[in-house]
C-alpha positions as CSV (number, residue, x, y, z in Angstrom):
1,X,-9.4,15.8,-18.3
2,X,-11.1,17.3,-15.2
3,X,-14.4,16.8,-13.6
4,X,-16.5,18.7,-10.7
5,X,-17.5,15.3,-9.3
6,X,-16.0,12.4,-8.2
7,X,-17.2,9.4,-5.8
8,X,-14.1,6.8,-4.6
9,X,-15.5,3.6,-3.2
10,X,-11.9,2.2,-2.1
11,X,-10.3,-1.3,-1.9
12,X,-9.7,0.6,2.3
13,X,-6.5,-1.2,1.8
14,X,-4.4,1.2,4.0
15,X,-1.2,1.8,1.3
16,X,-4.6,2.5,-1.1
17,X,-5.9,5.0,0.0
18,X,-3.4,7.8,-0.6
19,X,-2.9,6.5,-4.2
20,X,-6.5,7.1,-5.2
21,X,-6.9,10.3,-3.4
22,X,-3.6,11.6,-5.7
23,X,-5.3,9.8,-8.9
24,X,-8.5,10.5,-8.5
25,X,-8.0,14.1,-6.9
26,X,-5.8,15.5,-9.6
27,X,-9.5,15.2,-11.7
28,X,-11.1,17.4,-9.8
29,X,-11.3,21.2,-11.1
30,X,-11.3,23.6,-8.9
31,X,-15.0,23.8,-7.5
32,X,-15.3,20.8,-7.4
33,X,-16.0,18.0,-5.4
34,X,-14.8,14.3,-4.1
35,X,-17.4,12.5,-2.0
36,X,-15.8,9.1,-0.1
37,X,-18.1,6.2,0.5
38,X,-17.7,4.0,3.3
39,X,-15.6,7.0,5.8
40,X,-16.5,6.8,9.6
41,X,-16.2,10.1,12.0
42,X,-13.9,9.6,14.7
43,X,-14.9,7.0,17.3
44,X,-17.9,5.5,14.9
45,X,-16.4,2.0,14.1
46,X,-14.2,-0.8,16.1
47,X,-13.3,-2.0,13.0
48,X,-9.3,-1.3,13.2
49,X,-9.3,-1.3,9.2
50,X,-12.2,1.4,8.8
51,X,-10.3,3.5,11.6
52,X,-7.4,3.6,9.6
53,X,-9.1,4.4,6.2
54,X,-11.4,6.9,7.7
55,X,-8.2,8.6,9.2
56,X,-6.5,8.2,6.0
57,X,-9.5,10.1,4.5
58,X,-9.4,13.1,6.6
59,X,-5.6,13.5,6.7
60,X,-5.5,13.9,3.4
61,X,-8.3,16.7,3.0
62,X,-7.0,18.4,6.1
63,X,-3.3,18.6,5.1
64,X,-3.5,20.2,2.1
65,X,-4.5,23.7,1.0
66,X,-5.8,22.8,-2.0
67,X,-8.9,21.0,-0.2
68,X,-11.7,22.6,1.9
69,X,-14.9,22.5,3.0
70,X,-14.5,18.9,4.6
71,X,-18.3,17.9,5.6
72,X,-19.6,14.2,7.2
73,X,-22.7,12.7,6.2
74,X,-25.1,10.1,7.9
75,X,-27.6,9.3,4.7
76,X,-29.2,6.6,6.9
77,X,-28.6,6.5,10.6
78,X,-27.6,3.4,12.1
79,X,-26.8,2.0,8.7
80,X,-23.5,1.1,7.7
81,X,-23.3,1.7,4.4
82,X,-24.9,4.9,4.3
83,X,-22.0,7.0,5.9
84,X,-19.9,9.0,3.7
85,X,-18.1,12.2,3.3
86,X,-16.7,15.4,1.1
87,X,-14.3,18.0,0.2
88,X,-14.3,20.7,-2.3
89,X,-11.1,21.8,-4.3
90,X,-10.6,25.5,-3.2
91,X,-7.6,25.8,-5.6
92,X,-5.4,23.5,-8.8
């Protein structure tokens, strides 16, 4: 099974987060893309919790070669919810 799209709204229980990246990201075909709900940039949340998953987040899309094209997204400024972000698989 593959897909070119998938969203992960995680538990942001810190031992979590790797798991579903693995799961989840082994679904994506080359292409395509995972978009992660609730991620803050660096230095956008006191919330010691959403530091660590955000972290978590961009670890994993930076330390592997297989993932690229890491963007950020405000949908809604100063709404919490509406932050978010995405990589692209570059390769299987």
């Amino acid at each position: 099974v593959s897909c070119r799209i998938v969203f992960v709204d995680s538990t942001h229980e810190s031992g979590r987060v790797k798991i579903e990246m693995d799961l989840y990201g082994r679904l994506v075909a080359p292409g395509g893309m995972v978009f992660v709900h609730d991620y803050y940039p660096k230095g956008m949340t006191d919330d010691a919790g959403m530091r660590e998953y955000s972290d978590m987040v961009r670890e994993h899309a930076s330390s592997s070669r297989e993932w690229g094209e890491f963007v950020e997204y405000d949908l809604q400024e100063g709404v919490k919810d509406s932050l978010l972000c995405s990589f692209k698989r570059t390769a299987a």
